[in-house]
C-alpha positions in Angstrom: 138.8 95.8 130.4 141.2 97.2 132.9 141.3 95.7 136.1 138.8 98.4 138.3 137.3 99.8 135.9 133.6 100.5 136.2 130.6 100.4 134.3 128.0 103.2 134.1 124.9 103.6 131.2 126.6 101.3 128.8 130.3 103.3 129.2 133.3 102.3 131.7 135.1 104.6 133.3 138.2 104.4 135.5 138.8 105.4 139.3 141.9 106.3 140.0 145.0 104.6 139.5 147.9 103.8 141.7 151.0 104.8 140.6 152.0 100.9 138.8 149.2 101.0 136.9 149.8 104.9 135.6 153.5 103.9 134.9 152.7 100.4 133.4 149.9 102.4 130.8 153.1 105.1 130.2 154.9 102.6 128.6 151.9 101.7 125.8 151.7 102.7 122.5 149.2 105.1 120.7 148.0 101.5 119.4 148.4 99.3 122.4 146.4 102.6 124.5 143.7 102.6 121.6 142.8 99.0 121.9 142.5 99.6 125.8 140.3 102.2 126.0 138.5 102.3 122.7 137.6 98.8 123.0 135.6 99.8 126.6 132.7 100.5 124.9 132.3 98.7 121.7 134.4 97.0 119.3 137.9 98.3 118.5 137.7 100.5 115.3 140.3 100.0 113.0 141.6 103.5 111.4 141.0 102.6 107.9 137.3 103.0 108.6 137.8 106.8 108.6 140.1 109.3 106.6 142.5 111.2 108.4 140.7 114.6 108.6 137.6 112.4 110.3 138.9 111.2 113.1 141.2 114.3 113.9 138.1 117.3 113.6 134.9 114.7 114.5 135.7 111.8 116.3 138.4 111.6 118.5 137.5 114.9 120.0 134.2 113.5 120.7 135.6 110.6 122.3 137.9 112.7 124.0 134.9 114.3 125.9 134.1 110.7 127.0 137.3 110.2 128.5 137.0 113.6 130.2 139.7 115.3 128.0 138.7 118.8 126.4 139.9 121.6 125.0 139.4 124.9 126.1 136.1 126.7 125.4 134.7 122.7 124.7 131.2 122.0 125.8 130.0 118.9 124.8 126.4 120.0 126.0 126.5 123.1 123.8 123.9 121.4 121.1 121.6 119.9 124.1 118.0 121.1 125.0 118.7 123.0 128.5 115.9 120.1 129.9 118.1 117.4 129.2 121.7 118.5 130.4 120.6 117.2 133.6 119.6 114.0 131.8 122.9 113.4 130.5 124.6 114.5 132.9 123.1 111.5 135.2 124.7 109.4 132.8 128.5 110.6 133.4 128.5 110.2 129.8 131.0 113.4 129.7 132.8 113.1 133.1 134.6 116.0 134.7 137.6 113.9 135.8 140.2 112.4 133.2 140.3 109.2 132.8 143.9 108.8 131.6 147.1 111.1 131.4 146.6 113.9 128.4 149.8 112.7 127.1 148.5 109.6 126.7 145.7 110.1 125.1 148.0 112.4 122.5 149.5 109.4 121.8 145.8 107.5 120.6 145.7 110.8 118.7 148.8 110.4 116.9 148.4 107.0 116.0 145.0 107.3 114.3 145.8 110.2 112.8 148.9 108.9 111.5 147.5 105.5 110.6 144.6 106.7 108.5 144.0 106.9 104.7 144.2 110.1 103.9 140.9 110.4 101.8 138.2 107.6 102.3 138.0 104.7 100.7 136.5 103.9 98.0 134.0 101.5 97.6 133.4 98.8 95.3 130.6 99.0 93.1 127.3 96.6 93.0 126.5 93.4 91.2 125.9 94.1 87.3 123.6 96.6 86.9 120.1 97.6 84.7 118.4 101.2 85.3 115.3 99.5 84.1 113.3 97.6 86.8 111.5 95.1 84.6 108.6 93.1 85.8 107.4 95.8 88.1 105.1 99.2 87.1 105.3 102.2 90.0 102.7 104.2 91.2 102.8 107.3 93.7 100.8 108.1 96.0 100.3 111.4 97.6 97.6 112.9 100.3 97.2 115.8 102.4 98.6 119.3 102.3 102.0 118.0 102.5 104.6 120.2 101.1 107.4 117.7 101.9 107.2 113.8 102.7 107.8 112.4 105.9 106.8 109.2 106.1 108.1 107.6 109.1 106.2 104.0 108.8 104.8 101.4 106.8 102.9 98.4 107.6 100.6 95.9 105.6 97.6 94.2 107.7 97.3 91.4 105.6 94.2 90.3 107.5 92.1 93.1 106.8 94.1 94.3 104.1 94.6 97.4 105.0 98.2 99.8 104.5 98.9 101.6 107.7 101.3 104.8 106.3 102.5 106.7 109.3 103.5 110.2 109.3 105.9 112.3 111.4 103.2 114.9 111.6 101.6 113.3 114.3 99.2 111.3 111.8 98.5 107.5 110.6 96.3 107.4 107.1 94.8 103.7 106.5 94.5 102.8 103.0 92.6 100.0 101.2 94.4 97.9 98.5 93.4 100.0 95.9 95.1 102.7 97.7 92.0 104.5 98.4 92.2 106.3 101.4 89.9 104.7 104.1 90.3 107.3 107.1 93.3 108.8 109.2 94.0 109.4 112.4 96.2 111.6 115.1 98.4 110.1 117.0 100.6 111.3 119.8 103.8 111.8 118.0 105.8 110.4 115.1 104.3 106.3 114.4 107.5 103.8 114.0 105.8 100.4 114.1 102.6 98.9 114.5 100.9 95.6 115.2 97.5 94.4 114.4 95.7 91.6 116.8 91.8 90.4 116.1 91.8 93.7 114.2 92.7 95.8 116.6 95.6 98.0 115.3 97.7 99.5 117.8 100.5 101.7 116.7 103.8 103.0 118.6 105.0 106.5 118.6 108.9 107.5 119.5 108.0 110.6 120.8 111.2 112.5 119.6 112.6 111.6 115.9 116.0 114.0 117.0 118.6 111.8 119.4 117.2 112.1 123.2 116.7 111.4 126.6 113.1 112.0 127.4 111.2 109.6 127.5 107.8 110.6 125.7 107.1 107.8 123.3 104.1 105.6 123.6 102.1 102.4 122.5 98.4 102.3 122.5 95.4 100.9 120.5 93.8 103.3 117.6 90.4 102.5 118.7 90.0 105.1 121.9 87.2 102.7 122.8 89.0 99.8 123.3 89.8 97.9 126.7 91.8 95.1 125.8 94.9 95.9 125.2 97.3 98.3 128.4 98.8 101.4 127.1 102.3 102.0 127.3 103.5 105.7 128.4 106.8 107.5 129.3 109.1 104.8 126.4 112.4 106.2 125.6 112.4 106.6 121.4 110.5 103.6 121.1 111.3 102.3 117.8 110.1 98.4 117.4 107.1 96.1 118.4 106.7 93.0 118.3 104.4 90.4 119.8 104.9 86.9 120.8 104.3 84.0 123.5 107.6 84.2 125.3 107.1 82.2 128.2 104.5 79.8 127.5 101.9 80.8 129.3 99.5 80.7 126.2 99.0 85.1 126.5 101.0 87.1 123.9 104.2 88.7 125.3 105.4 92.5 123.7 108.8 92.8 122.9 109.3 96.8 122.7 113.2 98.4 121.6 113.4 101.9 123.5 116.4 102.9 121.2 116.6 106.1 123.7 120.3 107.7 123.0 122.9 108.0 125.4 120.9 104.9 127.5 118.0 102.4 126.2 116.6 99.2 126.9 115.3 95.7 125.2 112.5 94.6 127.1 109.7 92.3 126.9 106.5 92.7 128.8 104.3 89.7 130.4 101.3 89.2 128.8 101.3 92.9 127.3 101.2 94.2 130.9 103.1 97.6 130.8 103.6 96.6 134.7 105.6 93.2 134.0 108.8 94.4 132.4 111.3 92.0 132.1 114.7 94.0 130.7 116.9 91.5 128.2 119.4 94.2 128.1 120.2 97.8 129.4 122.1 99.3 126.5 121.1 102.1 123.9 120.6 101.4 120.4 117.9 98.4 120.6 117.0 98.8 116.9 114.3 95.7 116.1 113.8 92.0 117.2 112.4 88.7 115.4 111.0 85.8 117.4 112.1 82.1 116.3 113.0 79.1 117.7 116.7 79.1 116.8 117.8 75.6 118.4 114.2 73.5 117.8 113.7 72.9 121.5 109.9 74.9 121.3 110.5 77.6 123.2 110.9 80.9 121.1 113.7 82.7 120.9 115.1 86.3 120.3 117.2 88.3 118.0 118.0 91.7 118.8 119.9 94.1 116.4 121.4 96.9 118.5 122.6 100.3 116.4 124.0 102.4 118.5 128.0 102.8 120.1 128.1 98.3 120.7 126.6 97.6 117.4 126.0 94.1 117.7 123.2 91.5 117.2 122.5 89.6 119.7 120.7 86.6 120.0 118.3 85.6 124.0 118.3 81.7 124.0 115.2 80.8 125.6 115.6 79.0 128.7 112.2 78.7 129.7 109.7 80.1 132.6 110.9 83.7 131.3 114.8 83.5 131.7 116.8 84.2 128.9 120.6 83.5 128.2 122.3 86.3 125.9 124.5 85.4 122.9 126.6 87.9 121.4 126.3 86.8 117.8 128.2 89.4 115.7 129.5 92.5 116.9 130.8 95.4 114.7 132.7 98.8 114.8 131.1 101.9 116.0 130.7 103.3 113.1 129.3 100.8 110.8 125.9 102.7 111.3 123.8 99.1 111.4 120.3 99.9 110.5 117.8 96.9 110.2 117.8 93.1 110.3 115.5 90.0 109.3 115.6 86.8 109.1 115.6 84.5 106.0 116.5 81.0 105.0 118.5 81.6 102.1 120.0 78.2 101.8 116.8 76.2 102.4 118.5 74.5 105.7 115.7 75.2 107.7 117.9 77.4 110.2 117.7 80.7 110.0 120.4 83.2 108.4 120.5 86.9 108.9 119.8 90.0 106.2 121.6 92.9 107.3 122.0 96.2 106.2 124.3 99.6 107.4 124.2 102.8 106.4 123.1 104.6 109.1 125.5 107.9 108.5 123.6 110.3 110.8 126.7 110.1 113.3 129.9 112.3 113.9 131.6 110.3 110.7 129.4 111.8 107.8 131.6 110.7 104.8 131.1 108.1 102.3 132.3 104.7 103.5 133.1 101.5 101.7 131.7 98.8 104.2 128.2 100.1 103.8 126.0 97.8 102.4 123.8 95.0 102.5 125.3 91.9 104.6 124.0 88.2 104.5 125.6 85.9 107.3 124.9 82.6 106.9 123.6 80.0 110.0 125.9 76.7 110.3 123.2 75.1 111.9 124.3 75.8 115.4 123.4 79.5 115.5 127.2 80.2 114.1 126.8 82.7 112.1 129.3 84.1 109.4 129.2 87.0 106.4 129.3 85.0 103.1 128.0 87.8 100.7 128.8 91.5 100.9 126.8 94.2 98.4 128.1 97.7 98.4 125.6 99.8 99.0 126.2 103.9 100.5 123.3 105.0 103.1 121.6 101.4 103.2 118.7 101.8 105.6 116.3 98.2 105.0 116.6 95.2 103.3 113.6 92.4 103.0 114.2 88.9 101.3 111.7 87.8 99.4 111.0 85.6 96.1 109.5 88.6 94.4 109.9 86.4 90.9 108.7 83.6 92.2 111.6 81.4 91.1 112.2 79.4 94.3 114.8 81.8 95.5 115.3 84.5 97.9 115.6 88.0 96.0 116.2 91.3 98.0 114.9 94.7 98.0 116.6 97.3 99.6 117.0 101.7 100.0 118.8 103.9 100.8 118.1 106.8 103.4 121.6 108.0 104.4 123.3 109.1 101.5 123.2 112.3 100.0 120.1 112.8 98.7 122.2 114.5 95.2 124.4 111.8 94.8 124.1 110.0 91.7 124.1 106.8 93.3 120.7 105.0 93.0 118.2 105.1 96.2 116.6 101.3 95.6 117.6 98.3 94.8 116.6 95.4 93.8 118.7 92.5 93.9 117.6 89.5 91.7 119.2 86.1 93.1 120.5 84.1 90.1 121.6 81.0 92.6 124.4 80.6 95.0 124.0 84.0 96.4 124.3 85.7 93.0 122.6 88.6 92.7 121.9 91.5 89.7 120.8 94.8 90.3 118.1 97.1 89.2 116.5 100.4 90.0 113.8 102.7 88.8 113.4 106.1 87.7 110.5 106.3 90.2 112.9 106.0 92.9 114.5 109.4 92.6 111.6 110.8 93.8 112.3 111.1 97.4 114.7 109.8 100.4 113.6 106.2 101.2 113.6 105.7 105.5 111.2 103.0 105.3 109.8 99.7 103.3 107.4 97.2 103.4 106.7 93.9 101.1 103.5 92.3 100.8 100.9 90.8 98.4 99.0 94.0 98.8 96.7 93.5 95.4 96.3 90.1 96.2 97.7 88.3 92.7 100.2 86.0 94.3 103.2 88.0 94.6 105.0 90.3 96.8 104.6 94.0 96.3 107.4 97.0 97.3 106.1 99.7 99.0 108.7 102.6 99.7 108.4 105.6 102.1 109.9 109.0 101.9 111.3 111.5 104.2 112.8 114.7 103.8 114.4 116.0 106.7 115.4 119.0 106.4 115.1 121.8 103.9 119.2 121.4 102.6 117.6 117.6 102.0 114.7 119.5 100.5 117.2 121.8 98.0 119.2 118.8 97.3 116.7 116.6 95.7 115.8 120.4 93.9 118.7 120.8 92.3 118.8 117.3 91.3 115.1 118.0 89.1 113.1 116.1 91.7 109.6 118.2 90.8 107.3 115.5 92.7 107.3 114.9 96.3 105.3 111.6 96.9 105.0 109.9 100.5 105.0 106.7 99.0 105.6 105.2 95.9 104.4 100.8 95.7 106.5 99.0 92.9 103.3 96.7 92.3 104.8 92.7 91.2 104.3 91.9 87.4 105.7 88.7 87.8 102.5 86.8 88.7 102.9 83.1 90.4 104.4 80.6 87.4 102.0 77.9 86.8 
């Protein structure tokens, strides 16, 4: 970072310069000026991520507007609800003042411009492949006057066996195992997560699907007669949960990701007191968490996947009586579009490696690009983490690890949400492990059927194996056409893959 230059929301900017420092900067390169002032606020990007007409129409005049350069007639609050301007505007996300010499920023211009491929590039395609997804027989299921799926959650409550399916109309329907439907319920906006506690389900709403600043999301139990659990109001896009003892004090702790936009926030609160925040990190994109004692000293730790501008994960070393030291534990270009994380032992070390997928292509950069995919970095035993298997994958949105064959080894399931919804390419996979991180691939007819934004694994039939639930959403009508055009007839919120494989005796 330059020397004086400031932090605001998650961005740096620059006061002004004297005249050594202006002159000094002159002298750069498009290259050497790139890796100054791109590199502020989140990795550097190479310009082979993008093709040539990418970066000059979409994202360097969006960056541009961060730097406070525009063009003529340029508004970069043009596509913003009037009530927010303000909002964003508070940030300095778009200052008035530039923040370096136009000429200089030409010369960024010119050098990713000139230094780009000129059409994207390709990607290499999956492990072997079979269109037939043996071992597994799919069923759909459908409810309501729905005229289009959007299914924005899906959780399993193993303890009362019950499958949560969360709409974005404002609704949760509860479903037994047999996937009757045991009642539904409005909630307050579109449900993300949910956690489930002496059978008390509470659920969390985002408030606003679209990228904003409001804060209107929420967390509160589905029984309106309960008192034991605090209700959470006024969350910025809330989109994980999770629960856990973080400082020992024998009351379980809520970890809560308020993704929010241009600014967000990881924070956990005491004893599920909406009053006793504790903020891990003030940045936007807080995506999900796991809890697990990473170095075996019995305190729990974090892991934090963060998806938005600093892509990163991020690990919270618990220190003990609350205090957390942060860990930057892989950090990736801006527009990698990282969309989920778990954890999983893959090499039976008993340390815990990472399952990661991007795809996220919702962004400025909507073109096909090769480094999506599912990502496993291996633990070295000291919380070191590296990639050691890369699978190609366009759009990934979620990957889960489990030993769906019951073999002894880690397989992985894993969908699509991001790609074009026409594309050829399949929406699901499911990646059999063959050893040594060795994995072939295998889809289903059944999975052409929709656009895939969420997942969930679990025995849900009870026969000793895991089962694949898949969730669709359609976003928008050209979304809608798309799958049309393609011969999609059948619009199904959900469709489970139910397990064939049965534990081996």
């Amino acid at each position: 970072m330059l020397a004086g230059a400031i932090m605001i929301s998650g961005f740096v900017f620059f006061p002004a310069k004297s005249s050594d420092i202006l002159k000094a900067e002159n002298a750069l390169t498009g290259e050497e000026l790139a890796r100054i002032y791109c590199a502020t606020c989140h990795i550097f990007p190479e310009p082979s991520l993008l093709d040539k007409t990418t970066w000059k129409e979409s994202v360097l005049p969006n960056m541009g507007w961060r730097l406070g350069i525009r063009k003529p007639g340029e508004d970069p609050y043009a596509t913003i609800e009037k009530d927010e301007i303000e909002l964003v505007k508070a940030l300095n996300v778009y200052p008035s003042k530039q923040m370096l010499p136009v000429e200089n920023w030409k010369k960024i211009v010119d050098y990713y411009i000139l230094t780009a491929p000129a059409k994207p590039l390709p990607q290499k395609p999956p492990p072997l492949f079979d269109s037939t997804l043996k071992k597994f027989h799919a069923q759909s299921v459908s409810f309501g006057a729905k005229q289009v799926p959007q299914t924005s959650m899906l959780k399993f409550d193993s303890a009362a066996s019950l499958l949560y399916i969360g709409d974005a109309q404002n609704q949760v329907y509860i479903l037994r195992s047999n996937l009757k439907l045991l009642t539904s319920v409005k909630v307050e906006s579109a449900p993300v997560d949910a956690c489930f506690n002496s059978g008390y389900p509470r659920v969390l709403c985002v408030g606003s699907i679209a990228p904003s600043e409001k804060k209107q999301g929420s967390f509160y139990s589905l029984d309106s007669t309960s008192t034991e659990f605090s209700r959470f109001e006024k969350l910025g896009r809330p989109v994980s949960v999770e629960e856990g003892d973080l400082n020992g004090d024998g009351k379980k702790d809520l970890l809560i990701c308020q993704f929010g936009n241009h600014s967000g926030r990881l924070s956990w609160f005491d004893g599920g007191d909406p009053q006793k925040e504790h903020v891990l990190k003030l940045q936007p994109g807080a995506r999900r968490t796991e809890i697990a004692d990473f170095n075996k000293d019995g305190l729990p730790d974090i892991m934090a996947l963060f998806a938005q501008a600093r892509e990163s994960l991020v690990l919270f070393i618990n220190k003990g009586g609350g205090e957390f030291e942060e860990k930057i534990v892989y950090e990736f270009p801006p527009v990698y579009g990282v969309s989920y994380f778990e954890l999983a032992d893959f090499n039976k070390d008993g340390h815990p490696d990472i399952l990661l997928t991007n795809g996220d292509n919702w962004d400025i950069s909507q073109i096909h690009k090769y480094y999506h995919g599912i990502r496993i970095l291996m633990n070295d035993g000291k919380d070191n983490f590296k990639i050691t298997k890369f699978i190609p994958f366009y759009g990934a949105s979620k990957a889960v690890a489990r030993d769906f064959d019951n073999d002894g080894d880690l397989d992985i399931a894993a969908i699509s949400f991001y790609d074009d919804p026409a594309d050829p390419g399949h929406a699901f996979l499911y990646l059999e492990n063959k050893g040594a991180l060795q994995f072939t691939s295998a889809s289903t007819a059944a999975a052409e059927n929709g656009k895939w934004l969420t997942m969930e694994a679990a025995d849900i039939d009870h026969d000793g194996d895991d089962d694949i639930v898949l969730g669709s959403f359609v976003y928008s009508m050209g979304e809608l056409t798309k799958l049309v055009v393609k011969g999609v007839e059948n619009f199904p919120q959900a469709v489970i893959l139910w397990n064939d494989h049965k534990i081996k005796k």
